[in-house]
CHARMM-style PDB file with segment names, atoms N, HN, CA, C and O in Angstrom:
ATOM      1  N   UNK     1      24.428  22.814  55.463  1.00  0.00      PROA
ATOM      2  CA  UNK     1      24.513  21.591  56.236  1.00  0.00      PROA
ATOM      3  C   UNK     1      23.214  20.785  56.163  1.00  0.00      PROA
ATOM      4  O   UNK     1      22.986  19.687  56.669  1.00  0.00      PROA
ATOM      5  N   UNK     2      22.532  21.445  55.536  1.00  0.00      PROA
ATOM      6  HN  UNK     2      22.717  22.337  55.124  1.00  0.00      PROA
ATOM      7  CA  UNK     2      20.353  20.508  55.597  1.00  0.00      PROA
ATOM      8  C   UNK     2      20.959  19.550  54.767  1.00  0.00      PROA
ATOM      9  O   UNK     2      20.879  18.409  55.221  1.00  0.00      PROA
ATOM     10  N   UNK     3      21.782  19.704  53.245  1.00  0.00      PROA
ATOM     11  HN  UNK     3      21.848  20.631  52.876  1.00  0.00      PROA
ATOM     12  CA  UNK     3      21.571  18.739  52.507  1.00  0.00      PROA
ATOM     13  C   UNK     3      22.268  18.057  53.353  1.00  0.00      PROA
ATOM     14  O   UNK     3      21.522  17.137  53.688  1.00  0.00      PROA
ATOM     15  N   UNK     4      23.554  17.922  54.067  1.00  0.00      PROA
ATOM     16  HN  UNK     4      24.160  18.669  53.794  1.00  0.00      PROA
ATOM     17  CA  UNK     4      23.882  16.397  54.526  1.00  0.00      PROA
ATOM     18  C   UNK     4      23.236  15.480  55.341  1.00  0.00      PROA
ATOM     19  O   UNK     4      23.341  14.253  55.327  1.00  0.00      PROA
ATOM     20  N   UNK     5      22.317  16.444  56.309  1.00  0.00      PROA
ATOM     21  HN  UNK     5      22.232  17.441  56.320  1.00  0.00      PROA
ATOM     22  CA  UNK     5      21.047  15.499  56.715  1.00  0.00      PROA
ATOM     23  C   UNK     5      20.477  14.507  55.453  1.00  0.00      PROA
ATOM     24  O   UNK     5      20.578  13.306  55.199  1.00  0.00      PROA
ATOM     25  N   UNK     6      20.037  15.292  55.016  1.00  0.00      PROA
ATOM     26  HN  UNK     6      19.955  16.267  55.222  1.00  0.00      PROA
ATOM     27  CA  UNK     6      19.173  14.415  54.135  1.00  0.00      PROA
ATOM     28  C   UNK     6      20.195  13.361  52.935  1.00  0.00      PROA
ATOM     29  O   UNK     6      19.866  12.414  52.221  1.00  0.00      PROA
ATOM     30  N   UNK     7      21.025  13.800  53.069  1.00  0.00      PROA
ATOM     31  HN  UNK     7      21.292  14.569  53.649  1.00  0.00      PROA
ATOM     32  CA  UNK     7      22.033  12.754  51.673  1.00  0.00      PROA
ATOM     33  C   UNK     7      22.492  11.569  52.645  1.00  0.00      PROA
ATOM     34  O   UNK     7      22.812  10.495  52.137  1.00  0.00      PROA
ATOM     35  N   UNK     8      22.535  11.753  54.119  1.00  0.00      PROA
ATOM     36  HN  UNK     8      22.275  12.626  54.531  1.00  0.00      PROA
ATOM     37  CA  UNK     8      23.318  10.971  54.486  1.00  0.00      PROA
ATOM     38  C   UNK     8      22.078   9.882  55.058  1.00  0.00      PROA
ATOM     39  O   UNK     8      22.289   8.876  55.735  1.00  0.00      PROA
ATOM     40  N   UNK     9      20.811  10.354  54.611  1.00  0.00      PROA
ATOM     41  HN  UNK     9      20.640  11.171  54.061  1.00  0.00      PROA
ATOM     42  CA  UNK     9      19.469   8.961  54.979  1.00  0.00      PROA
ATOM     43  C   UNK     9      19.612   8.958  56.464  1.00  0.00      PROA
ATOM     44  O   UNK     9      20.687   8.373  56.602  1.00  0.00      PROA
ATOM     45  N   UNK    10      19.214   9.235  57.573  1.00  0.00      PROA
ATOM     46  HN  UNK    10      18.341   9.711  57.460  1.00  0.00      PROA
ATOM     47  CA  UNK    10      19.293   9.064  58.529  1.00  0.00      PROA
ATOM     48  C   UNK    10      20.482   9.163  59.530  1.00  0.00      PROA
ATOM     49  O   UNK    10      20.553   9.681  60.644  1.00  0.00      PROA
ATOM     50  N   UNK    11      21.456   8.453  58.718  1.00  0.00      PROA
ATOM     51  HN  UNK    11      21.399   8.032  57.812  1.00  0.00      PROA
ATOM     52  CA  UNK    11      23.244   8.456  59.522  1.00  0.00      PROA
ATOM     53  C   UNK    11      23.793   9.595  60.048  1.00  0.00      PROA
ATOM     54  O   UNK    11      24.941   9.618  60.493  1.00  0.00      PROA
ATOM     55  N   UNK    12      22.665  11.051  60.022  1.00  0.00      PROA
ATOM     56  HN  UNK    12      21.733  11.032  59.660  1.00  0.00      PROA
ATOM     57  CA  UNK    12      23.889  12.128  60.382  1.00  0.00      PROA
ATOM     58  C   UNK    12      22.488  12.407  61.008  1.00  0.00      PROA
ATOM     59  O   UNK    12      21.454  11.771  60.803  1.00  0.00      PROA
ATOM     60  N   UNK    13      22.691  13.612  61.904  1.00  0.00      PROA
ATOM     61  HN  UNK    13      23.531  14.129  62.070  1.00  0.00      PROA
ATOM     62  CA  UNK    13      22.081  14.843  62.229  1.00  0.00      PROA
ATOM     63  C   UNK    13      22.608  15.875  62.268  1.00  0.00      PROA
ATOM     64  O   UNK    13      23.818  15.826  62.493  1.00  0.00      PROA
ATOM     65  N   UNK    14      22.073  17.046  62.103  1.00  0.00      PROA
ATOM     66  HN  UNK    14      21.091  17.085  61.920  1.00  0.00      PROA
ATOM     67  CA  UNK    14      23.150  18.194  62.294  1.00  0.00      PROA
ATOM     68  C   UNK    14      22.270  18.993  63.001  1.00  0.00      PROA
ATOM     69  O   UNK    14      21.050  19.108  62.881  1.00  0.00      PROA
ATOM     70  N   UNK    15      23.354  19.738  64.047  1.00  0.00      PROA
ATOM     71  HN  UNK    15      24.345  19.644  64.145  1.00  0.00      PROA
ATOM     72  CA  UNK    15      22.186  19.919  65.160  1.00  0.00      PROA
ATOM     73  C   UNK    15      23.608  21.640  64.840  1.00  0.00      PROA
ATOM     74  O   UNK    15      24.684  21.542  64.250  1.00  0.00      PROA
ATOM     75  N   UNK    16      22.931  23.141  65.567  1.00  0.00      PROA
ATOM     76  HN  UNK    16      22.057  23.220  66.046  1.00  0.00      PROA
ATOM     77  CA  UNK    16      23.587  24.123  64.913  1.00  0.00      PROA
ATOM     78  C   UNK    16      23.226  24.869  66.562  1.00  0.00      PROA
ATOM     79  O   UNK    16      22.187  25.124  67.171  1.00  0.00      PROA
ATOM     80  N   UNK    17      24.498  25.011  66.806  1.00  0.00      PROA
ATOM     81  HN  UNK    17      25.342  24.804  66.311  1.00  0.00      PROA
ATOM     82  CA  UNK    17      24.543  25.974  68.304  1.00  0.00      PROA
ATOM     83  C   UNK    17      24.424  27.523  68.212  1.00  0.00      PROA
ATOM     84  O   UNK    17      25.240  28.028  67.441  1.00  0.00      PROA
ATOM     85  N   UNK    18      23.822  28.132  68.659  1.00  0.00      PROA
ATOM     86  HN  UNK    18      23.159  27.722  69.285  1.00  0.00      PROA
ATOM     87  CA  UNK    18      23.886  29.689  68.380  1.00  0.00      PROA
ATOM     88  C   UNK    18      25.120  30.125  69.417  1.00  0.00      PROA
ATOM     89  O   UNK    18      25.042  29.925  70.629  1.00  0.00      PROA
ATOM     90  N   UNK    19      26.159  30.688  68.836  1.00  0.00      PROA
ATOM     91  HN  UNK    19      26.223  30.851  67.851  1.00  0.00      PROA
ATOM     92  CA  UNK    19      27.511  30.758  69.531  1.00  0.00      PROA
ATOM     93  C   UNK    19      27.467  31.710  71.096  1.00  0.00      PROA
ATOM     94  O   UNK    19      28.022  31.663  72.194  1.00  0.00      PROA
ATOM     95  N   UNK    20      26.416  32.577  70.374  1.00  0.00      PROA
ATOM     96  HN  UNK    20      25.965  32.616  69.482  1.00  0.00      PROA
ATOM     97  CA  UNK    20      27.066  34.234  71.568  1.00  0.00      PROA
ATOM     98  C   UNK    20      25.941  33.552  72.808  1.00  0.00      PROA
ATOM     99  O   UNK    20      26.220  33.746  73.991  1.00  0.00      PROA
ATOM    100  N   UNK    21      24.556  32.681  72.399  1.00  0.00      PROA
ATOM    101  HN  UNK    21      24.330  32.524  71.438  1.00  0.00      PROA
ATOM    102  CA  UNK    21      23.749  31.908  73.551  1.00  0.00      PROA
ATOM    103  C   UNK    21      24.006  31.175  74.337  1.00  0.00      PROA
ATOM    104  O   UNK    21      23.515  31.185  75.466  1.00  0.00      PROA
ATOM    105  N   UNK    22      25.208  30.005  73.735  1.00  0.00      PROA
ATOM    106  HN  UNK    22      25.607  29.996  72.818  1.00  0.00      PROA
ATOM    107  CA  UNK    22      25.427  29.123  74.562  1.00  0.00      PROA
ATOM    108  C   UNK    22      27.251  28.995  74.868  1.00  0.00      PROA
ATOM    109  O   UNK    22      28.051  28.152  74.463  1.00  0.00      PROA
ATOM    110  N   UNK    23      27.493  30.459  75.926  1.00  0.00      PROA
ATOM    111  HN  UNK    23      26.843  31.144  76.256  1.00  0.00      PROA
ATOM    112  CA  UNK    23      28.887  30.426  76.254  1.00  0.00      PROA
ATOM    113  C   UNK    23      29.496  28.631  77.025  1.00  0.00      PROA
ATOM    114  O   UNK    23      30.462  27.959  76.665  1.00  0.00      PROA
ATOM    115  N   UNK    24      28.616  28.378  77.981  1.00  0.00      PROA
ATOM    116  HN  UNK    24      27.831  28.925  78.273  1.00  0.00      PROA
ATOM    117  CA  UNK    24      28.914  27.326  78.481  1.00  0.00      PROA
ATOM    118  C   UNK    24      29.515  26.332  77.611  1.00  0.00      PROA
ATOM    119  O   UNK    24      30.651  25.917  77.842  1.00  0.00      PROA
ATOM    120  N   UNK    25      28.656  25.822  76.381  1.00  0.00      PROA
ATOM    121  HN  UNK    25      27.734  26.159  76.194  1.00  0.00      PROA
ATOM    122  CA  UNK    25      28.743  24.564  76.087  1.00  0.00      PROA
ATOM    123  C   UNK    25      30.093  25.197  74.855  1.00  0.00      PROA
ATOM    124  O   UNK    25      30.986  24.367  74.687  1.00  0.00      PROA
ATOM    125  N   UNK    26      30.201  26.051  74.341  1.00  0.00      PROA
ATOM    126  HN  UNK    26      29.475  26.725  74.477  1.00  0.00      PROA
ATOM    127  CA  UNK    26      31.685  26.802  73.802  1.00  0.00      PROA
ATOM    128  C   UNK    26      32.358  26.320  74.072  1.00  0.00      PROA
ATOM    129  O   UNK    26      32.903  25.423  73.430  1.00  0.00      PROA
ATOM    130  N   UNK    27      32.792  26.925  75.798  1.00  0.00      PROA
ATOM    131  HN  UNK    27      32.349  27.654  76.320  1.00  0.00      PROA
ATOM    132  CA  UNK    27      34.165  26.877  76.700  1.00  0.00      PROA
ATOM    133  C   UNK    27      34.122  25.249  76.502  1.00  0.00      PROA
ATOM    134  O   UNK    27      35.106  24.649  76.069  1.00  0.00      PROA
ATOM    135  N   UNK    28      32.841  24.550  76.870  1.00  0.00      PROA
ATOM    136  HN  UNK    28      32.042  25.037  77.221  1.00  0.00      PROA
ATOM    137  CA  UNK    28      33.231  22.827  77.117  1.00  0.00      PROA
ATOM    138  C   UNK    28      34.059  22.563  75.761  1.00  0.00      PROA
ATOM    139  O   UNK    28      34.879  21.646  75.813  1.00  0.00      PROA
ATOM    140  N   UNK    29      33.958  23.107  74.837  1.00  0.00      PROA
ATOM    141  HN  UNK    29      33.292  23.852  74.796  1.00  0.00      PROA
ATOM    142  CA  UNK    29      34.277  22.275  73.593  1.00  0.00      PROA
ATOM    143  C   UNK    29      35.562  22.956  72.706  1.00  0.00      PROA
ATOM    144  O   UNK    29      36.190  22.698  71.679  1.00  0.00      PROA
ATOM    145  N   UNK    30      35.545  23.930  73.707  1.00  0.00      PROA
ATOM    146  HN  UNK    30      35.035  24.139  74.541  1.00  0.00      PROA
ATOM    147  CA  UNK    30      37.434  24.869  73.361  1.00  0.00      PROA
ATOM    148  C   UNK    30      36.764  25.058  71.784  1.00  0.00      PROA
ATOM    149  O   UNK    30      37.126  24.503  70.746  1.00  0.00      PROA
ATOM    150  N   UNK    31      35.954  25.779  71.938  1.00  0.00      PROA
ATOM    151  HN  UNK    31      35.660  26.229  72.781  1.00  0.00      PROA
ATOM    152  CA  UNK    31      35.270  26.402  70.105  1.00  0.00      PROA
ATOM    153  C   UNK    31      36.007  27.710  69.614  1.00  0.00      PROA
ATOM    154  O   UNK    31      35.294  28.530  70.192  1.00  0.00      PROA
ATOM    155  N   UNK    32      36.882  28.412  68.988  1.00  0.00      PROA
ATOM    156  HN  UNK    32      37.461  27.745  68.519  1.00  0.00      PROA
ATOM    157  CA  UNK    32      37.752  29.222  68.894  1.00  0.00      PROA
ATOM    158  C   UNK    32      37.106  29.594  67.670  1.00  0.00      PROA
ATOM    159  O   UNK    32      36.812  30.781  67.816  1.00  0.00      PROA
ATOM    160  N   UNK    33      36.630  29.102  66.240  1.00  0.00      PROA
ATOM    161  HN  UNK    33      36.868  28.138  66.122  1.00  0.00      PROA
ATOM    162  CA  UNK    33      36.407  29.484  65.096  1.00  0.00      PROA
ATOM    163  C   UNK    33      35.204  29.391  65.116  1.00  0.00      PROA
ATOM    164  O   UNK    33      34.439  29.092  66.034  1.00  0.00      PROA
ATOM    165  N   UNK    34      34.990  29.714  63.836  1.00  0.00      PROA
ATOM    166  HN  UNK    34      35.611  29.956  63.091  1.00  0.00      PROA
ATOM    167  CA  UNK    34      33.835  29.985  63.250  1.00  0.00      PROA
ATOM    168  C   UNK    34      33.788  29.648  61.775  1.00  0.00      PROA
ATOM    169  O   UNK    34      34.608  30.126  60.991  1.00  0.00      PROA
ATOM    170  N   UNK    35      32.562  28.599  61.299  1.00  0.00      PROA
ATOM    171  HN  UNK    35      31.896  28.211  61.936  1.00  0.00      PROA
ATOM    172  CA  UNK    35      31.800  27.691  61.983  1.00  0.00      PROA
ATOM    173  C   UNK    35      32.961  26.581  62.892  1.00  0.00      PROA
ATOM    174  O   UNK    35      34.143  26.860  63.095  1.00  0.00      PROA
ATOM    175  N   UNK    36      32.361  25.478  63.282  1.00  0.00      PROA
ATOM    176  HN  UNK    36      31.401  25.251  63.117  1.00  0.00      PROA
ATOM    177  CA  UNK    36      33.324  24.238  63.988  1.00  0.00      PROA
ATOM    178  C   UNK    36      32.542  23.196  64.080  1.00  0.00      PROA
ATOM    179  O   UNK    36      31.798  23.068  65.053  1.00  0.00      PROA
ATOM    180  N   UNK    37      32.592  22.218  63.005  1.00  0.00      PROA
ATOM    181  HN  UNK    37      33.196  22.322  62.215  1.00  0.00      PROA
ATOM    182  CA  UNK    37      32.109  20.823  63.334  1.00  0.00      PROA
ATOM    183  C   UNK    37      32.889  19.895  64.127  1.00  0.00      PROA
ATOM    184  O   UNK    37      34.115  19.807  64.202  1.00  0.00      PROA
ATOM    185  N   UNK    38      32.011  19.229  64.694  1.00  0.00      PROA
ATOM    186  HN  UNK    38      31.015  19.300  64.633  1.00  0.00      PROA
ATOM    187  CA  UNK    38      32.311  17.995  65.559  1.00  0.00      PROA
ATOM    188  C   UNK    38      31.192  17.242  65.860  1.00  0.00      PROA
ATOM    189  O   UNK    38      30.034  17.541  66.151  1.00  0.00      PROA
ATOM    190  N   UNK    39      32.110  15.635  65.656  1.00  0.00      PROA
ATOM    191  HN  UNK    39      33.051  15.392  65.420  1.00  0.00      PROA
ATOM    192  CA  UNK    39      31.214  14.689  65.068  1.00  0.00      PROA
ATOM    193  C   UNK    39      30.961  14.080  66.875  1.00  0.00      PROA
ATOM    194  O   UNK    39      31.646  14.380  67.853  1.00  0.00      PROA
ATOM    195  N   UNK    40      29.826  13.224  66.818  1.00  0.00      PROA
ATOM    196  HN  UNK    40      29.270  12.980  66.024  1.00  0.00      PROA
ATOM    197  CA  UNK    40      29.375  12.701  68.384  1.00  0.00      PROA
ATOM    198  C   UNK    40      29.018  11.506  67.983  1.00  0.00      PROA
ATOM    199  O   UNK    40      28.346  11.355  66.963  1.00  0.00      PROA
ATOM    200  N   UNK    41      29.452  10.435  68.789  1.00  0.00      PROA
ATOM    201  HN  UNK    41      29.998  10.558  69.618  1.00  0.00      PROA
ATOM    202  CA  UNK    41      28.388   9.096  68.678  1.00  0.00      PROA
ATOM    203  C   UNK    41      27.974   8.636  69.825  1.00  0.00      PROA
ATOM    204  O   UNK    41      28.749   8.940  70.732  1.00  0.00      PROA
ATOM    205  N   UNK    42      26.889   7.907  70.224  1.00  0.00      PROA
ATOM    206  HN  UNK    42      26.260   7.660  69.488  1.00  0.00      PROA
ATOM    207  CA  UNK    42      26.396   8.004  71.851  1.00  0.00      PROA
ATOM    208  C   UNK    42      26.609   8.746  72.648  1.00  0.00      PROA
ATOM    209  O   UNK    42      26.836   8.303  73.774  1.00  0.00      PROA
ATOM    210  N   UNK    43      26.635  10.399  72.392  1.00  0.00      PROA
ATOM    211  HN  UNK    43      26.451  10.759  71.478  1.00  0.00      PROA
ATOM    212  CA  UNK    43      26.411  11.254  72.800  1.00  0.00      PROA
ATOM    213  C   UNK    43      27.538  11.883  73.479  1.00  0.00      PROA
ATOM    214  O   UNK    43      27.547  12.866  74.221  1.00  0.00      PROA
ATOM    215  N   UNK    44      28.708  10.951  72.991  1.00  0.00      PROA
ATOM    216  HN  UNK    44      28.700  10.153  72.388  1.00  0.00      PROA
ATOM    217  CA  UNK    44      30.096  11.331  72.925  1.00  0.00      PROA
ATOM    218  C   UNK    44      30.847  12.009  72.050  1.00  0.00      PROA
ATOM    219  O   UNK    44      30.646  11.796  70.854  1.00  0.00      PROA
ATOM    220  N   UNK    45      31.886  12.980  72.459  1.00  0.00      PROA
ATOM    221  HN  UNK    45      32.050  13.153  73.431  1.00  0.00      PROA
ATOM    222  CA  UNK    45      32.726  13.662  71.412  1.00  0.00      PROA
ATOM    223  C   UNK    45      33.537  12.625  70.665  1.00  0.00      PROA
ATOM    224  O   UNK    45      34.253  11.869  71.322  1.00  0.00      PROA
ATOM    225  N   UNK    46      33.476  12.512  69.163  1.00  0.00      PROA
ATOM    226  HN  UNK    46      32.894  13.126  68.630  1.00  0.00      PROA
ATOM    227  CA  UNK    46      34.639  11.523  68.752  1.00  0.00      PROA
ATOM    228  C   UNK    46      36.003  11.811  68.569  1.00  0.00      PROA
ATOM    229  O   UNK    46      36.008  12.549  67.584  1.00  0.00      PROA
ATOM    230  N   UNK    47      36.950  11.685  68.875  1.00  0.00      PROA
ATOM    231  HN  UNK    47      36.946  11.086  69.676  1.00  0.00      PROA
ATOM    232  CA  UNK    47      37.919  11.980  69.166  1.00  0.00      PROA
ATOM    233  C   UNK    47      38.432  12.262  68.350  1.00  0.00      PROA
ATOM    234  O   UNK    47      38.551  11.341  67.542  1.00  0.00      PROA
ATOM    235  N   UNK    48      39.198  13.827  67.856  1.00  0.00      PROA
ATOM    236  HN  UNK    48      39.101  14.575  68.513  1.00  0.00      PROA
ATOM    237  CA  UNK    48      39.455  14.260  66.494  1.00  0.00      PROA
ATOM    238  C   UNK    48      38.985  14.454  65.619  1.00  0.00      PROA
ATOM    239  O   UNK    48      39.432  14.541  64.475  1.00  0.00      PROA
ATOM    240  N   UNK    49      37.637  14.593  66.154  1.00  0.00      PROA
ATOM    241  HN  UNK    49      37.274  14.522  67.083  1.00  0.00      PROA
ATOM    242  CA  UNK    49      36.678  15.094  64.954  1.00  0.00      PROA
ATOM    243  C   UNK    49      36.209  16.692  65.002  1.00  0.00      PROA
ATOM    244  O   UNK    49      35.238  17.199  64.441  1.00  0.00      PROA
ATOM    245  N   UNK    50      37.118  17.266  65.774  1.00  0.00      PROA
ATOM    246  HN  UNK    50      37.907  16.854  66.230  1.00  0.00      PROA
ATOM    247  CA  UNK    50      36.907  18.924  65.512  1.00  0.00      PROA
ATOM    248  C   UNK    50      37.529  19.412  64.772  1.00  0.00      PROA
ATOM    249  O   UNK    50      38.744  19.227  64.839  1.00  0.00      PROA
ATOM    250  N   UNK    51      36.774  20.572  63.344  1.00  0.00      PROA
ATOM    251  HN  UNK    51      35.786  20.722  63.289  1.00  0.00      PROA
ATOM    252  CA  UNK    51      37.302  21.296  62.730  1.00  0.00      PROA
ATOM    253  C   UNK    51      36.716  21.873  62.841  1.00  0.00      PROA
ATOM    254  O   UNK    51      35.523  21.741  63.115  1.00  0.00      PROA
ATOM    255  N   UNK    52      37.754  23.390  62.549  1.00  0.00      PROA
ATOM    256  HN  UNK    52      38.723  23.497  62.326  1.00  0.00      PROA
ATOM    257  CA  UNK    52      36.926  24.813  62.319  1.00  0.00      PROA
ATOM    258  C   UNK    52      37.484  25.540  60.751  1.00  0.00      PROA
ATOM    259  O   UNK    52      38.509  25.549  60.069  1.00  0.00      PROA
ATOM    260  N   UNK    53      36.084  26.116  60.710  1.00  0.00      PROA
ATOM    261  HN  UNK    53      35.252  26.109  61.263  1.00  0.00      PROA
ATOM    262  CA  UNK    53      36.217  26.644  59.374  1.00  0.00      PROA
ATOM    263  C   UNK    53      35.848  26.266  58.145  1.00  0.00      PROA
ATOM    264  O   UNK    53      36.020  25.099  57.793  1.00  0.00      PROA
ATOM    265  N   UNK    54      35.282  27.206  57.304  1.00  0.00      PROA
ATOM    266  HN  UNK    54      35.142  28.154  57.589  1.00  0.00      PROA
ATOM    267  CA  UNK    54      34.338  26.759  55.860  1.00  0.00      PROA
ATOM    268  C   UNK    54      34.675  25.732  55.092  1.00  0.00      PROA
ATOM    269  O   UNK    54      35.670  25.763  54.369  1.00  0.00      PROA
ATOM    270  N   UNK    55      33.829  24.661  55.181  1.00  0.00      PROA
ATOM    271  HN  UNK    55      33.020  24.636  55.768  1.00  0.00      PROA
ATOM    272  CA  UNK    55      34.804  23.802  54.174  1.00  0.00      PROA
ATOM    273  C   UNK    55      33.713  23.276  52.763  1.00  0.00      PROA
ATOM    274  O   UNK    55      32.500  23.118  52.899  1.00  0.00      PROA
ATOM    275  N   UNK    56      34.194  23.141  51.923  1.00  0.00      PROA
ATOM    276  HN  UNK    56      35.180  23.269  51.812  1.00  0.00      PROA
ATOM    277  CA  UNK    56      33.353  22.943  50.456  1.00  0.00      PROA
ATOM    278  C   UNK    56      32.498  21.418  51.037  1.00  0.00      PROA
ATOM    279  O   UNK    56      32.806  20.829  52.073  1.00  0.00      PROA
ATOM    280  N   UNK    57      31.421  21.007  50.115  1.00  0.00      PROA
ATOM    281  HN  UNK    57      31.171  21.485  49.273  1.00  0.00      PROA
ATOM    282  CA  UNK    57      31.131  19.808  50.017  1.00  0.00      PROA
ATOM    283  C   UNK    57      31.504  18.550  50.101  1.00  0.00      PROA
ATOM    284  O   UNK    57      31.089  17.599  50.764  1.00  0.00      PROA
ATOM    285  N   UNK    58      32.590  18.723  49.112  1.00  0.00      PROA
ATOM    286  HN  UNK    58      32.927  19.495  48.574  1.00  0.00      PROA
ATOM    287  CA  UNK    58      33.516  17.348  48.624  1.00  0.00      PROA
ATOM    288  C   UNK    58      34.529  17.386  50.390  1.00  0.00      PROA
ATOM    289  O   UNK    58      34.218  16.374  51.018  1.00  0.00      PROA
ATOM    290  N   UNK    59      35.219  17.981  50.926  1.00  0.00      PROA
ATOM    291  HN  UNK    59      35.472  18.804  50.416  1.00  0.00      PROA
ATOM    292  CA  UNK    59      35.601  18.353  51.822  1.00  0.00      PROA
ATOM    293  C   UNK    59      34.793  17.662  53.280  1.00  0.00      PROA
ATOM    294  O   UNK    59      35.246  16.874  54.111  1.00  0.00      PROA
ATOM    295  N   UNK    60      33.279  18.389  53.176  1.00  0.00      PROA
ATOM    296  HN  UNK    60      32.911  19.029  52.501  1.00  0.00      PROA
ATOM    297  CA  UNK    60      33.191  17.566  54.289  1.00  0.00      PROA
ATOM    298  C   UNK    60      32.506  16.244  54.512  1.00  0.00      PROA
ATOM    299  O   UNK    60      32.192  15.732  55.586  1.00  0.00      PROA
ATOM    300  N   UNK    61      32.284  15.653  52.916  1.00  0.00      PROA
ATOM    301  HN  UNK    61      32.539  16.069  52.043  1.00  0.00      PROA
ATOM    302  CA  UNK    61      32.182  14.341  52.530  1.00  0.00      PROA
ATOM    303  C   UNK    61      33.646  13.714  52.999  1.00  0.00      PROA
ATOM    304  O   UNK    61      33.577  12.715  53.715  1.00  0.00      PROA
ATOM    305  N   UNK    62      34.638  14.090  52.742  1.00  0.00      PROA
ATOM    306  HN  UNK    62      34.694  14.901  52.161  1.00  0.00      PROA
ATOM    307  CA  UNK    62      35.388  13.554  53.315  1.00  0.00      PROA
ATOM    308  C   UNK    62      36.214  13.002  54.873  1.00  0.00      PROA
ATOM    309  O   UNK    62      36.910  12.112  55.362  1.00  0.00      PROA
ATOM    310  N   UNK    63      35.378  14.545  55.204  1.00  0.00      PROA
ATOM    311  HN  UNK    63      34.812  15.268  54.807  1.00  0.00      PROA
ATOM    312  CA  UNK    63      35.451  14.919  56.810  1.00  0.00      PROA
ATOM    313  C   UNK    63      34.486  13.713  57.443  1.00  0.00      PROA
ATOM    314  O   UNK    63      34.809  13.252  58.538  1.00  0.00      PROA
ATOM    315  N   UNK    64      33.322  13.209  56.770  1.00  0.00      PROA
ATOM    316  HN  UNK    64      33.060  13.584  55.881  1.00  0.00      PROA
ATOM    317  CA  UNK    64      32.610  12.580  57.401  1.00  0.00      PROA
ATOM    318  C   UNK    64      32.553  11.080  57.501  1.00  0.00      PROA
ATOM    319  O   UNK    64      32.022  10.330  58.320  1.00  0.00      PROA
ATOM    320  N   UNK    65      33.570  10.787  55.947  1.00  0.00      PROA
ATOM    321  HN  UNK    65      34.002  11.396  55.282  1.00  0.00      PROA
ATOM    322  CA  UNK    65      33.819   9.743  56.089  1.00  0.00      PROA
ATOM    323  C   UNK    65      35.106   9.201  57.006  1.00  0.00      PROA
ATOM    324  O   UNK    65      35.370   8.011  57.179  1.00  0.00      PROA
ATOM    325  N   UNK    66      35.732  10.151  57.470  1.00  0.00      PROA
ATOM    326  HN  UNK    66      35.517  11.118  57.330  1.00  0.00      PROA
ATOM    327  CA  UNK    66      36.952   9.821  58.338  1.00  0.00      PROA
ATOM    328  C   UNK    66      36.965   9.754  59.794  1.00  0.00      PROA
ATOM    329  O   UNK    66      37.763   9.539  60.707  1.00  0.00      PROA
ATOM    330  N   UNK    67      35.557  10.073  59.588  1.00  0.00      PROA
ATOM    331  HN  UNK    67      34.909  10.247  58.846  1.00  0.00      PROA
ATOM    332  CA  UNK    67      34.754  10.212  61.288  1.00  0.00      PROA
ATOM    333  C   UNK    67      33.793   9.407  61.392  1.00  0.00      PROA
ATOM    334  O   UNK    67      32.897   9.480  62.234  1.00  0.00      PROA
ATOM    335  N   UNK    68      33.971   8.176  60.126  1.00  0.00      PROA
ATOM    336  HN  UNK    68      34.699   8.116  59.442  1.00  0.00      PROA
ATOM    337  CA  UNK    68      33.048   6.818  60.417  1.00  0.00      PROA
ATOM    338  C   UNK    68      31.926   7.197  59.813  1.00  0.00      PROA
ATOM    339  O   UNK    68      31.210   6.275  60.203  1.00  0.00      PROA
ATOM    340  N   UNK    69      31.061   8.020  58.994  1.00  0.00      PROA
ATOM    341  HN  UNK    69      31.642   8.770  58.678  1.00  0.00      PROA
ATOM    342  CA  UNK    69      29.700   7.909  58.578  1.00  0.00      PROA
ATOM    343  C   UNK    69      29.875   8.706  57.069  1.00  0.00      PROA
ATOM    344  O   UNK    69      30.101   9.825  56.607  1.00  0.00      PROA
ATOM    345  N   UNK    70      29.626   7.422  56.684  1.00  0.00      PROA
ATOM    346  HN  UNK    70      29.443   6.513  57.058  1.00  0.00      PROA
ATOM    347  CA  UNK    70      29.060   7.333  55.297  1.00  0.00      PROA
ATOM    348  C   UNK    70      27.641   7.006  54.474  1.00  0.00      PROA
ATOM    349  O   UNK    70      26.504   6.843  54.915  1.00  0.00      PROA
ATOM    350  N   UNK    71      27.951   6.987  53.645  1.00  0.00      PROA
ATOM    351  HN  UNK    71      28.875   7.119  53.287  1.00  0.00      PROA
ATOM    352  CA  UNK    71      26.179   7.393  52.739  1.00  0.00      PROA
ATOM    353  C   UNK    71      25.865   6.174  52.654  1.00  0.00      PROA
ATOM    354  OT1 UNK    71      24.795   5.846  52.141  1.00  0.00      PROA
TER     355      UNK     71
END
């Protein structure tokens, strides 16, 4: 996930929860898999932007462009 920080120039952050540390913020976010992205803008959940599970490059280039942020 570092390279999409950096490919995406500023437009992304990726910020990485340690699962078994932070039960609270889990339960808030109904996290069931492993890994699980979800995209935020003003510090909001975007709506339908949760997936779980490994996904290739090209994959979550796509994931990211369907959640509004592109390169």
């Amino acid at each position: 996930m570092d390279w999409a920080e950096k490919e995406y120039g500023g437009k992304l952050k990726v910020v990485k929860i340690e699962h078994d540390a932070n039960p609270k913020l889990i339960a808030q976010y109904k996290v069931y898999g492993l890994p699980t992205l979800i995209v935020f803008k003003d510090g909001q959940e975007v709506p339908n932007s949760k997936r779980e599970g490994a996904v290739t490059k090209a994959l979550l280039e796509q994931y990211l462009t369907k959640n509004g942020i592109s390169k």
